[in-house]
C-alpha positions in Angstrom: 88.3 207.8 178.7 90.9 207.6 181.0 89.2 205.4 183.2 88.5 203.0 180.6 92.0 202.9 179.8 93.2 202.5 183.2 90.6 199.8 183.1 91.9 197.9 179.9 95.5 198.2 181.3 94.5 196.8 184.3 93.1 193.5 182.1 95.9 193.4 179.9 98.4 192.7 183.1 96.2 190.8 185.0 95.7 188.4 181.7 99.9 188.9 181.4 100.5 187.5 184.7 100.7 184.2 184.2 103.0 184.3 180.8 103.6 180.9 181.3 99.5 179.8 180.8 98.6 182.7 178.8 101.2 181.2 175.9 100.1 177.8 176.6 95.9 178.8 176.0 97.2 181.0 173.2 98.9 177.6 172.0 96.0 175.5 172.4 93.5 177.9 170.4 95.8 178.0 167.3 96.2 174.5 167.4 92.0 174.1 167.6 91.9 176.2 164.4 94.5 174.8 162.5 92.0 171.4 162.7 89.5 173.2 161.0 92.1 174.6 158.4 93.0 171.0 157.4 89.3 169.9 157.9 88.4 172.2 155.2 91.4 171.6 152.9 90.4 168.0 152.7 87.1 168.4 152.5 87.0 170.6 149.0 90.5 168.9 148.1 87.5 165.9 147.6 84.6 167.9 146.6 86.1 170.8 144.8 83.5 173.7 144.9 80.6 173.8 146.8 78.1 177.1 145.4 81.0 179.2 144.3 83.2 178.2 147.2 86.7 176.7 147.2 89.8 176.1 149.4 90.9 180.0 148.7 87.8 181.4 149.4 87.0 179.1 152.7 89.7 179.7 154.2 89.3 183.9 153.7 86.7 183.6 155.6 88.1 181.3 158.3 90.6 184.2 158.6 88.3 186.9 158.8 85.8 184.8 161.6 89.0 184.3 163.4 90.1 187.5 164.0 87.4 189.5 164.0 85.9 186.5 166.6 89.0 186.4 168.5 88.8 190.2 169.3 85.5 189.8 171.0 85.8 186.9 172.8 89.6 187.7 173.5 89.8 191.6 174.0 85.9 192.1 174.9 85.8 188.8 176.9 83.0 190.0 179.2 80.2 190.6 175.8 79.3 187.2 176.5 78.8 187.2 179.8 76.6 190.2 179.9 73.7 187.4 181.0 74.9 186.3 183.7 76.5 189.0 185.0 73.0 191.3 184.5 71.0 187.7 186.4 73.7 187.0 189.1 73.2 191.3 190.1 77.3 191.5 189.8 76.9 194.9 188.0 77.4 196.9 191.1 80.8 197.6 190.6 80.5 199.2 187.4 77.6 201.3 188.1 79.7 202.9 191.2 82.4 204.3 188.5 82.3 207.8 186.3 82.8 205.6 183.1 80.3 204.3 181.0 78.9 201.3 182.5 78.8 198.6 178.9 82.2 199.8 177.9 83.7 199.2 181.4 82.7 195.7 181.5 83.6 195.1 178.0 87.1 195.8 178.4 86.7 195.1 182.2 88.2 191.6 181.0 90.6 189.5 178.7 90.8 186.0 178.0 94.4 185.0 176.5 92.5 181.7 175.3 91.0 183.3 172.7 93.6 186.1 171.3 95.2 182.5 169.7 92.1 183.4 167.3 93.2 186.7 166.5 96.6 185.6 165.7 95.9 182.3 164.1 93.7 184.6 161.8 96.1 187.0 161.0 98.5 184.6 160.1 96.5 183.1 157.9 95.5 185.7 155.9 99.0 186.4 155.4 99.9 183.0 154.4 96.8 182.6 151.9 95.6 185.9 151.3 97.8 187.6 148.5 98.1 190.8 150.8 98.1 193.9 148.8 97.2 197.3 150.2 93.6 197.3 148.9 93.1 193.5 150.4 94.8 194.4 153.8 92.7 197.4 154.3 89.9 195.3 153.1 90.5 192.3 155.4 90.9 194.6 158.4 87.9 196.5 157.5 86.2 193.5 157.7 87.4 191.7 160.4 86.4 195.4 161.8 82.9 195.0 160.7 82.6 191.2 162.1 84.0 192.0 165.8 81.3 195.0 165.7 78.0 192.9 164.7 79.3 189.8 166.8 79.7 192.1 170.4 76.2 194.1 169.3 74.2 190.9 168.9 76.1 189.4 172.0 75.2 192.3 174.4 71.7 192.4 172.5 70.7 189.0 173.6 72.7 189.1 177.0 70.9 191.9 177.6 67.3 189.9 177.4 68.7 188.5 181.3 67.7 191.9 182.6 63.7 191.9 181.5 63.1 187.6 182.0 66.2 186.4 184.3 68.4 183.9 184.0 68.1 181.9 180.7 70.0 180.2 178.0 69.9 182.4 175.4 73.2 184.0 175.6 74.5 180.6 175.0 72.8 179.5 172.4 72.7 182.6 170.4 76.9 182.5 171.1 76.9 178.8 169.4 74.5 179.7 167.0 76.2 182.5 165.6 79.4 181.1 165.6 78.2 177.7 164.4 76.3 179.3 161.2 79.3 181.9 160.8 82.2 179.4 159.8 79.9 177.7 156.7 79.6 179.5 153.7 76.7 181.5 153.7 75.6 180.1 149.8 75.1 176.6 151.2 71.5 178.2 153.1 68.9 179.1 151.0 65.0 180.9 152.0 64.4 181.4 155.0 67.5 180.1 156.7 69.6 182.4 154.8 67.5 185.2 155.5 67.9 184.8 159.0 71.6 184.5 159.0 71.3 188.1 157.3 68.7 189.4 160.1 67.9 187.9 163.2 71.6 185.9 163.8 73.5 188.3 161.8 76.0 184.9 161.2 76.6 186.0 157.6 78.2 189.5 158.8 81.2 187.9 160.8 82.4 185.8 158.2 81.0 185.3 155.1 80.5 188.8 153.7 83.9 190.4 155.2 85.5 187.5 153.1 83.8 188.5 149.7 84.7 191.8 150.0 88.2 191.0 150.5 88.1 188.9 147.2 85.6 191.1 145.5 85.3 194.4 146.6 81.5 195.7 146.1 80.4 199.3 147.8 76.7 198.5 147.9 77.6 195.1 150.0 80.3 197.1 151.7 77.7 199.8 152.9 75.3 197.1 154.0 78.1 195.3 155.9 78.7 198.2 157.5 75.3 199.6 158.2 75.0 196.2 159.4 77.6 197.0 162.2 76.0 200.1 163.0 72.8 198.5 163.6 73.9 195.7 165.6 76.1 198.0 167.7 73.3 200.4 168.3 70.5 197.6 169.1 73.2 196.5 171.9 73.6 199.9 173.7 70.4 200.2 173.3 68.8 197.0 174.9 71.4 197.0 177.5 70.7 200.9 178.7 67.3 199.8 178.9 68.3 196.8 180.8 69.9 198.9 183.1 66.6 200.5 184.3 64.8 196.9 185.9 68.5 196.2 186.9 68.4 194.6 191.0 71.3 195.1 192.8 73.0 191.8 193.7 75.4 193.3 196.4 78.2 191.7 194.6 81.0 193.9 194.4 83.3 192.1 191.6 83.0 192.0 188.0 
């Protein structure tokens, strides 16, 4: 544990160094989601409710995908570059420590770009939120439940570089899940929405955190967070097993 945190100090200064840039990308990404704060604003300011879903609502879960989105990609940076770093045989640093090896290289790095998200989100919630005890412990529980499925289904698929190489899945389960996360899950219907409950778990970052922050239900709380579990469990999982046909790349950096 020590190591670890040695390890996540270590990232926090090195992403501190530069304060000058690391305000300026933390800048930029609050700016990028205030665009889709107006987007949506005028878009049900025209169409008022679309399935159940208004401004209010929209923008909860705007919050929640923020934040919980912004801890992953900002604090866990490396969880989507598992990939390419499993392809390119750059694990050989990690291996050489007495830490474990996934939780090294998840807080091995931290990219300031994305803590804007976590802010921005934070903020907002605060500005449209009506925060209350039972809704902040709600919204953090949730934005808690969305940074655990999204780094479990990021290290699941970046773990699929160990068994068939380099490929693009990663990426395009990173867009995909994202992409899918930030609409309101009621617009899909069938299969599609099955999916988004199962094989890109899109409705778990977003879309059910923010219901439960507007209307708490423990059976949809319980599946959110054995949700979590699972996801979080399939990644250790496939990655430890990844681990075994890993090839040395004899690049020491990480």
């Amino acid at each position: 544990m020590n190591g670890l945190q040695a390890t996540f100090r270590g990232a926090c200064a090195q992403a501190w160094a530069n304060r000058r840039g690391f305000w300026f990308e933390i800048t930029v990404m609050i700016l990028n989601d205030l665009v889709w704060v107006v987007f949506w604003v005028l878009f049900f300011h025209r169409v008022g409710t679309v399935r159940g879903w208004n401004t209010n609502r929209i923008l909860m879960l705007q919050a929640i995908l923020t934040t919980g989105g912004g801890i992953v990609l900002g604090v866990f940076a490396n969880a989507r570059n598992i990939g390419r770093l499993a392809a390119d045989g750059e694990l050989d640093a990690a291996l050489a420590l007495p830490v474990p090896t996934l939780a090294y290289i998840l807080v091995r790095k931290i990219q300031a770009l994305n803590l804007g998200d976590t802010i921005f989100g934070v903020v907002l919630f605060v500005a449209i939120g009506h925060p209350s005890p039972s809704r902040v412990a709600m919204f953090l529980g949730g934005s808690a439940i969305a940074a655990t499925v999204l780094t479990g289904f990021l290290v699941l698929i970046g773990s699929s570089s160990f068994f068939v190489g380099r490929n693009e899945g990663s990426e395009l389960g990173f867009h995909a899940i994202v992409m899918f996360g930030s609409y309101p899950i009621d617009v899909f219907t069938g299969a599609g929405r099955a999916m988004l409950y199962s094989v890109v778990p899109a409705a778990f970052i977003a879309a059910v955190p923010a219901r439960l922050v507007d209307s708490f239900d423990p059976g949809l709380a319980a599946g959110a967070a054995a949700a979590a579990v699972v996801f979080a469990t399939l990644g250790v999982v496939a990655f430890n097993l990844g681990l075994r046909r890993y090839t040395s790349g004899n690049v020491w950096k990480l």
